[in-house]
C-alpha positions in Angstrom: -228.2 -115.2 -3.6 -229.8 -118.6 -1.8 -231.3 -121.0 -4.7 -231.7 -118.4 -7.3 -233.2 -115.7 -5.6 -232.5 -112.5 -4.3 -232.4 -111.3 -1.2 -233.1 -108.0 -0.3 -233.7 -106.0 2.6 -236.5 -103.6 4.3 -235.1 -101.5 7.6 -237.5 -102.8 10.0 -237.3 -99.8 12.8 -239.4 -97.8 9.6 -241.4 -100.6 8.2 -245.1 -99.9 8.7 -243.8 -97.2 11.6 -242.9 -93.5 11.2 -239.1 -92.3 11.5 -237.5 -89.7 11.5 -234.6 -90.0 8.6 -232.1 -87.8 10.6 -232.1 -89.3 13.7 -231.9 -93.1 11.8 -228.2 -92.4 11.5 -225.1 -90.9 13.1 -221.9 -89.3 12.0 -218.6 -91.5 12.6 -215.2 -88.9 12.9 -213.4 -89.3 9.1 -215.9 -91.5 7.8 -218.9 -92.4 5.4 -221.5 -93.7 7.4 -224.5 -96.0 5.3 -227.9 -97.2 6.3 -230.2 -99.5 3.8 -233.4 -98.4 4.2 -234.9 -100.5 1.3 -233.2 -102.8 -1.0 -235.5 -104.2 -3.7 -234.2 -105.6 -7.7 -236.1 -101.9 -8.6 -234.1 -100.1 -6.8 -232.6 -99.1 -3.4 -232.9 -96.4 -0.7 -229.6 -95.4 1.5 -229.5 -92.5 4.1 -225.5 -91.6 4.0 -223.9 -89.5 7.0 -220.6 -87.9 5.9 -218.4 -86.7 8.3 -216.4 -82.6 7.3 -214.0 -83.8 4.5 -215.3 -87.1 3.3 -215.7 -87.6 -0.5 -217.0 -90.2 -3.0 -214.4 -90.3 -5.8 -216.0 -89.2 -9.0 -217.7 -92.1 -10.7 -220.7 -93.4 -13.2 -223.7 -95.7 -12.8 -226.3 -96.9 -15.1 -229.0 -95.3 -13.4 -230.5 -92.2 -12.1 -230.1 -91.4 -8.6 -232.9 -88.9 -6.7 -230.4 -87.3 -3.8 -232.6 -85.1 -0.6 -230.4 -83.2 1.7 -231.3 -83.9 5.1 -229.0 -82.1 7.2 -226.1 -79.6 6.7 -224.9 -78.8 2.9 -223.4 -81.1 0.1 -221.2 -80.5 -2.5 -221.8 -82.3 -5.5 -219.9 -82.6 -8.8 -222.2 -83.7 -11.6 -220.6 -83.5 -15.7 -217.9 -81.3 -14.2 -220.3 -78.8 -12.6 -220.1 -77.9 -8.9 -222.8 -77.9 -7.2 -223.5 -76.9 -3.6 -227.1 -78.6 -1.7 -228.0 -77.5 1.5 -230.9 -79.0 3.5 -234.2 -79.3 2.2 -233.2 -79.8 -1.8 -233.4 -82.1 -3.7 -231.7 -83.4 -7.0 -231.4 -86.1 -9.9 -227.5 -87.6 -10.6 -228.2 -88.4 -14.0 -227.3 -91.7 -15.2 -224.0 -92.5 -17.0 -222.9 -88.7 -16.2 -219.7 -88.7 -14.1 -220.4 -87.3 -10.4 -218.6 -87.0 -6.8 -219.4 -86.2 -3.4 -217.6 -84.0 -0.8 -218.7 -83.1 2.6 -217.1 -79.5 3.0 -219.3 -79.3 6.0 -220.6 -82.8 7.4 -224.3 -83.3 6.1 -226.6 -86.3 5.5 -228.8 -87.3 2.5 -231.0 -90.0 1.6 -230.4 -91.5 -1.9 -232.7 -93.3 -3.7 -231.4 -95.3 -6.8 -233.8 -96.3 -9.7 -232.7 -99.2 -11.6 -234.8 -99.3 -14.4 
């Protein structure tokens, strides 16, 4: 924060240009690889590239989060439910419902968080 306000951040290689989201991000061996695409007080939009055997510990936040596979297949955990995404679906981590990630296979997505 500089003088009370917030900054925030726009990706410029896709700001007022087309991109393709796949190619916008690589893999990194044993890692979690993130990308801010768009960071405004509304909300935020991250592409994530995890690598075969990553995870995301099963956690809460206040908000819903909108979750596109965009390459390979995730494995998600939402209210205790297993739940396995490949490419091209979409789907809505419900707010204050417990969820995890795992990359049984490496895969990307693009996550877009709604904070209100």
């Amino acid at each position: 924060m500089t003088q009370g306000k917030t900054i925030r951040t726009v990706l410029d290689e896709c700001l007022a240009k087309a991109a393709t989201l796949t190619e916008m991000i690589d893999y990194a061996e044993d890692s979690i690889v993130s990308k801010t695409i768009l960071d405004k007080s509304v909300g935020t939009i991250t592409l994530f590239a995890f690598a075969k055997g990553q995870k995301l510990s099963e956690h809460t936040t206040p908000y819903d989060a909108f979750v596109e596979v965009i390459e390979g297949r995730a494995t998600l955990t939402i209210g205790g439910e297993v739940l396995h995404v490949p490419v091209g679906q979409i789907i809505i981590m419900p707010a204050n419902i417990p969820h995890a990630v795992a990359a049984d296979e490496r895969f990307k997505m693009l996550l877009t968080m709604i904070r209100a």
